[in-house]
Structures are given as C-alpha cells and as structure tokens.
C-alpha positions in Angstrom: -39.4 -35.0 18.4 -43.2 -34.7 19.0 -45.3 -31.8 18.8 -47.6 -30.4 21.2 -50.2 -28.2 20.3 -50.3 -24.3 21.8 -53.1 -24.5 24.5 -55.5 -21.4 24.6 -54.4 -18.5 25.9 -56.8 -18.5 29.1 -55.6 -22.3 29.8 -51.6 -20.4 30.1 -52.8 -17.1 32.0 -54.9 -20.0 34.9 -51.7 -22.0 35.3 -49.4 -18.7 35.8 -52.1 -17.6 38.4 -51.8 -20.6 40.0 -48.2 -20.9 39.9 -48.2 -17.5 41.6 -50.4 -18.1 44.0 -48.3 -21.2 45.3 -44.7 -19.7 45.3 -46.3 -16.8 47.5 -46.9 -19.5 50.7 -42.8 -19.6 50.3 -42.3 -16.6 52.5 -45.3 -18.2 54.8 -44.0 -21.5 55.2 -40.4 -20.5 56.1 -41.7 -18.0 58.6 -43.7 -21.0 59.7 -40.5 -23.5 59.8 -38.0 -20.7 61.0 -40.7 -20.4 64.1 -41.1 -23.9 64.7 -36.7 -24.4 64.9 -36.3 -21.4 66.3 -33.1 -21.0 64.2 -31.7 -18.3 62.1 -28.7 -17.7 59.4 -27.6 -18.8 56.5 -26.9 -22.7 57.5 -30.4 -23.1 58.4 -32.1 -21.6 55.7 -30.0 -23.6 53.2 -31.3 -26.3 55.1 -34.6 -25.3 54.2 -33.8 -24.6 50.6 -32.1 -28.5 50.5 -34.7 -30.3 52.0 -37.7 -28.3 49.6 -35.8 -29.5 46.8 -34.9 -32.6 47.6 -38.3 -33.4 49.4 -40.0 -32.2 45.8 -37.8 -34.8 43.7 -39.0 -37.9 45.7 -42.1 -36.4 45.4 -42.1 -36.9 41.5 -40.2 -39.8 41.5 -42.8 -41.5 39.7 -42.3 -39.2 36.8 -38.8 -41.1 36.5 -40.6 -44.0 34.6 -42.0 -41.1 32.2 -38.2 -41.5 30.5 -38.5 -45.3 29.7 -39.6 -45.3 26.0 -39.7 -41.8 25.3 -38.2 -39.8 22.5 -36.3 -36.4 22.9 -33.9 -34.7 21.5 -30.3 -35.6 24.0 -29.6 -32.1 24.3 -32.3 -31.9 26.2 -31.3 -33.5 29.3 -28.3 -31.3 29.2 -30.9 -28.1 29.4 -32.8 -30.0 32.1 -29.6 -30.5 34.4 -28.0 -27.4 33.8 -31.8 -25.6 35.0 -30.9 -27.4 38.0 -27.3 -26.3 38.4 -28.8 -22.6 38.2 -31.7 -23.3 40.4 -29.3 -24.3 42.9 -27.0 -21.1 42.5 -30.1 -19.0 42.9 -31.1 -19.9 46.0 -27.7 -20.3 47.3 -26.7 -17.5 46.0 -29.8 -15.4 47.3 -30.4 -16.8 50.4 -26.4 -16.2 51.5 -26.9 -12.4 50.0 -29.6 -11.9 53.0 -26.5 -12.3 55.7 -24.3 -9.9 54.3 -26.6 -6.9 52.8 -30.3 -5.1 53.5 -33.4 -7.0 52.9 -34.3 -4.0 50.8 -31.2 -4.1 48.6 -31.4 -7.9 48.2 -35.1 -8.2 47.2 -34.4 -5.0 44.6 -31.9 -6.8 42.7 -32.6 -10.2 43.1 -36.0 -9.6 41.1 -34.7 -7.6 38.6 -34.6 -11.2 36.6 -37.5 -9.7 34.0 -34.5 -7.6 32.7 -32.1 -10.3 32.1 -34.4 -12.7 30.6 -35.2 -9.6 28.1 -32.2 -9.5 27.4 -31.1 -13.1 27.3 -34.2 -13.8 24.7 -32.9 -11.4 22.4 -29.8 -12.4 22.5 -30.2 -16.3 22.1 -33.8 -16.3 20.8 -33.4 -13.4 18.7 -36.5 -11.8 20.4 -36.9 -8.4 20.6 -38.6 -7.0 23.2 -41.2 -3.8 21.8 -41.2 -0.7 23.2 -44.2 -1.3 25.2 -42.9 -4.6 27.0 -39.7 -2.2 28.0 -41.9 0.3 29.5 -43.7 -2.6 31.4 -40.4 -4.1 32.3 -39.6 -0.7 33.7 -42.6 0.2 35.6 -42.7 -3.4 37.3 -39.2 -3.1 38.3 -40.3 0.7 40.0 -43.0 -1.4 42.3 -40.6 -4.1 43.0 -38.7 -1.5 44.1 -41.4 0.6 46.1 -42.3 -3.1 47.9 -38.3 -3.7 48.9 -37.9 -0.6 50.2 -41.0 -0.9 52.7 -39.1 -3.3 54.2 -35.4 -1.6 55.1 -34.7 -0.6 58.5 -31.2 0.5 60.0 -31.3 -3.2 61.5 -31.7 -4.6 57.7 -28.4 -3.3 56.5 -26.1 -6.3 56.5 -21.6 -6.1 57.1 -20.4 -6.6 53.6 -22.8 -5.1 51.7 -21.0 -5.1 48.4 -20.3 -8.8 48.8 -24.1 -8.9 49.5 -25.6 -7.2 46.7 -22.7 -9.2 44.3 -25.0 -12.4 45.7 -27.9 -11.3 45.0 -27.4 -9.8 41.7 -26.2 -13.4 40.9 -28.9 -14.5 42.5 -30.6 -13.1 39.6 -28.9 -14.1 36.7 -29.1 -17.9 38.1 -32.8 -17.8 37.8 -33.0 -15.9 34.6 -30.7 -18.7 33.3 -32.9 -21.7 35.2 -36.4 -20.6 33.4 -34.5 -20.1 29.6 -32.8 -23.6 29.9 -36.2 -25.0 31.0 -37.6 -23.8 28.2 -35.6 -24.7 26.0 -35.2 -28.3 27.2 -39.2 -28.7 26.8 -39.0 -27.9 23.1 -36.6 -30.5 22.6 -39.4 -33.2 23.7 -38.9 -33.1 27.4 -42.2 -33.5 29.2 -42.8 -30.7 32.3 -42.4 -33.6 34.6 -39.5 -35.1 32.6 -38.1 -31.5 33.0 -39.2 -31.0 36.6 -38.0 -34.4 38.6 -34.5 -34.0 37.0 -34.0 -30.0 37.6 -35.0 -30.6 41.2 -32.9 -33.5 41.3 -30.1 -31.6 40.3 -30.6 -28.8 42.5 -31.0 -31.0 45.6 -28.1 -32.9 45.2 -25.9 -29.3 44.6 -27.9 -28.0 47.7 -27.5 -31.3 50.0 -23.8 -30.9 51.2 -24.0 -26.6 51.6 -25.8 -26.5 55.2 -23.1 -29.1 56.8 -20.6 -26.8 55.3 -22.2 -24.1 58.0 -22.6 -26.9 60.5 -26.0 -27.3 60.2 -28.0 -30.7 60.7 -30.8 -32.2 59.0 -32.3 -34.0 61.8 -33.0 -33.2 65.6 -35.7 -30.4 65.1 -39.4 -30.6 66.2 -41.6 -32.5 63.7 -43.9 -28.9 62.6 -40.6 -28.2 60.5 -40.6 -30.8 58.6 -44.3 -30.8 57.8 -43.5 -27.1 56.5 -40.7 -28.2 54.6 -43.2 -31.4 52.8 -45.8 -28.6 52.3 -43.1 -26.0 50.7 -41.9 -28.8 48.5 -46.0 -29.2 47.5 -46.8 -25.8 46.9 -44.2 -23.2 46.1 -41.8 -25.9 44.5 -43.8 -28.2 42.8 -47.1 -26.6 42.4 -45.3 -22.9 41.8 -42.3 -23.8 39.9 -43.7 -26.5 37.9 -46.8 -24.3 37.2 -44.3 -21.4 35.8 -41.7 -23.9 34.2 -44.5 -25.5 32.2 -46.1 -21.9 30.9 -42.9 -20.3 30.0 -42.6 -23.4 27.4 -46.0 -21.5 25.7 -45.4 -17.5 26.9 -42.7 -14.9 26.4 -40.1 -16.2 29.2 -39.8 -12.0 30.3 -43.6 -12.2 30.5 -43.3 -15.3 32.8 -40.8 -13.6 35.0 -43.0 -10.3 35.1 -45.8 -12.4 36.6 -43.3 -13.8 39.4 -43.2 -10.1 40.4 -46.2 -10.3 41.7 -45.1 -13.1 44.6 -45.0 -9.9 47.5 -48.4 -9.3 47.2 -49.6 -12.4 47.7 -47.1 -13.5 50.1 -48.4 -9.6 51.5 -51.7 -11.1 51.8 -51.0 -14.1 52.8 -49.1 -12.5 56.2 -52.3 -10.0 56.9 -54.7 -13.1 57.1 -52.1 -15.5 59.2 -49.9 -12.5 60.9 -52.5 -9.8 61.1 -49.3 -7.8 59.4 -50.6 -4.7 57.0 -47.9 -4.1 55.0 -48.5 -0.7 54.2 -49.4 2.0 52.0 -45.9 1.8 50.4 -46.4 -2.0 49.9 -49.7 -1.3 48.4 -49.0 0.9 46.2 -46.0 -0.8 44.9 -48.4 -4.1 44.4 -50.5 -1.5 41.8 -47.5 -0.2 40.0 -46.2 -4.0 39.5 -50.0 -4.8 38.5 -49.5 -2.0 35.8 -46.4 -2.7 34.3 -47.2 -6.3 34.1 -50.8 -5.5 32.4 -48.5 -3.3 30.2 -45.6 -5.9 29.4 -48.5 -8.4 28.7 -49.9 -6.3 25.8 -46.6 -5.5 24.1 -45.5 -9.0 24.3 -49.4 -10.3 23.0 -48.3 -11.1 20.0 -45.4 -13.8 20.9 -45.8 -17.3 19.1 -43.7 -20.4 19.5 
C-alpha cells in the first residue's frame, strides 16, 4: 500500500475552510432551485438530493481511469461503497425527517454527528476523546442548538413528530458512518478521488429510483434548476464533501465534523448578502458559542497523529 506523507497542519485547517465554505451555498442553491420549480415536499427535494449526486459522479468520471494500474488494499473499495450507502441514507433520511417534525428539532439532532463520531473513534479506532475535546463537543452542540431553535415556529412543527425526529437522528448516524468509512478507505490506498467518484456513485444510484417512488419527475422544469443542481454538485458536493473527506483522512474525524458545525453561519451569511435575511441575535450568538467549542475541541484533539 503506498504511503503519503502528513501535510502541514495549515495546508489541512485551508482545505477544511474551504470545504466549509462550499457546503454552506447548499442551503443557497436549494432555496435557489426550490424558487426556480416552485415545488415543495419530500419528492422534490430528493430530487434534488439525486440529481447533486449523480450530477457530481459524472463530474469526476475522469477519476475512473485513476483505478487502472493502481494498488490498494480490496477492502478498500468495500469502505468506499459502503460511504456511499450511508451518504445516501443521510440525506434520505434527513431530508424525509423535515416532512414529518420541526425544522428546529431536525437541525438539533441531525448535527449532533460530532457525538457519534466521538464515540464511534473510540470504539473502532480506540481513540479516546480528552476531557477538553468533550467540553468542545458539548459547547458546539449548545450553539447548534441556539441556531436550530431561531428557526421554530408553530408552523415548523411537523404531524409525526416522533417518526420525524427517529429520521433525523438516523440521519445522523448515516453521516457519522459515511466520514469513518471514508477514512478508513483512504488509508487503505484509495486516492480522495478514487474515494470520491465511487461514494457519489453509490449514493446516486441508491438516491435515483426514491423521487419516482413520490411521483416526482426528473425532467419538465425550467432550465435555472438545473443550473442550481450542476452548481450544488460543484460546490457543496464536490468542492465541500471532497474538501472534508480528504482532511478527515489527516484530522481527528470528531474534529472534522465539529468544523461542519459551522455550515449555519455561513449559509447565515450567505442568505443576508443574497436574501437581505438577518438571522438574528439568537443565530449570532449561537455562531460564537459553535466558534468556541470548536476552538476548544481543536486544542484538546491537537495532539492527534495518524
């Protein structure tokens, strides 16, 4: 299997900035595409999810020909796959949870993902999270919170909300899963676009058949849709997700996740320059407390090595 050396530390931290910076046009871009169609519900925004996904795989296709010739470990391509079975599930799994409970509850639990990477790593990495990282992991979790709750209204509160919060919980674990196996198949020689054009591969063809199952099409809507959907494939899916799949091959995977926290605020920013929409004092103040815990997280964990 090769080897790859460790890049330096300010290399990792510019690619998880950048990573951040392009998942937080998601929220954007479907406002954008959800405009543009002038649909709504579950069918349509698994449309969305499909056609990101499977517009990002063609997108790397060229990284196919990066597996002719190459050694890696088989095991591998079973990681790779799998990351793409759970990538699948979480946005599935997510986006559904949004019809059935509150904004607010779904957005709390779905990004509670720093807890059960922590947890997964020590389990199956034998990584033990230090004091401080838990008190990081905490205090993110209390401005993720602060941030989901700006958002609830009486009109957020969904008809099955049990069944809804089930979702997104699983939502969750899905994701927590997708970044450990990704991990795990890069240190078994796969390349980040090895990794990358096979887990969105995977995903797409899990997602493909779920909107007609709602009775939703993939053609007939006005061509600004499906420029959103080429530029969500770009930015959030293959900039973003590639960005954070390739640093949590170098970076504790909890510290990876911690940084994803930090999506709201940019998307948060991103809506006040293109919406004129202030968030809010509560949204504001959850950004800081996020900004805190990661800061905190990120010292405790300073000391993680390959």
């Amino acid at each position: 299997m090769p080897t790859t050396a460790r890049p330096p530390l300010w290399r990792v931290s510019l690619v998880l900035a950048v990573g951040i910076l392009a998942v937080s046009t998601a929220a954007l871009l479907i406002r954008l595409a959800i405009a543009a169609a002038d649909q709504h519900g579950v069918g349509f925004s698994l449309f969305l999810a499909a056609s990101r996904l499977t517009t990002a795989a063609l997108l790397l296709l060229p990284s196919w020909a990066q597996f002719r010739g190459q050694s890696f470990h088989r095991l591998a391509l079973a990681y790779s796959a799998a990351a793409g079975i759970f990538l699948a599930v979480h946005f599935a799994a997510w986006i559904t949870s949004l019809s059935y409970t509150s904004v607010a509850a779904s957005t709390a639990l779905v990004t509670t993902n720093p807890v059960w990477v922590a947890l997964l790593s020590w389990v199956w990495f034998k990584e033990k999270p230090s004091a401080l990282s838990i008190t990081g992991i905490a205090i993110a979790l209390l401005g993720s919170i602060l941030i989901s709750l700006s958002g609830s209204a009486p009109t957020a509160v969904g008809t099955a909300p049990l069944l809804g919060n089930g979702l997104a919980l699983l939502g969750s674990w899905a994701v927590s899963f997708y970044f450990l196996l990704g991990r795990e198949a890069q240190r078994r020689g796969l390349t980040i676009g090895r990794h990358a054009v096979l887990t969105y591969t995977v995903a797409a063809l899990v997602l493909l058949p779920l909107p007609l199952l709602f009775g939703v099409d993939y053609r007939g809507y006005p061509a600004p849709v499906y420029l959103y959907i080429l530029l969500m494939a770009l930015f959030p899916q293959v900039i973003g997700h590639t960005s954070l799949n390739w640093a949590v091959r170098w970076v504790s995977p909890t510290l990876v996740t911690l940084t994803i926290l930090a999506e709201p605020i940019g998307s948060s920013v991103l809506a006040l320059l293109f919406f004129q929409e202030n968030p809010g004092t509560r949204v504001w103040l959850g950004a800081a407390v996020i900004l805190l815990g990661v800061a905190i997280a990120a010292w405790g964990t300073r000391s993680t090595t390959l």
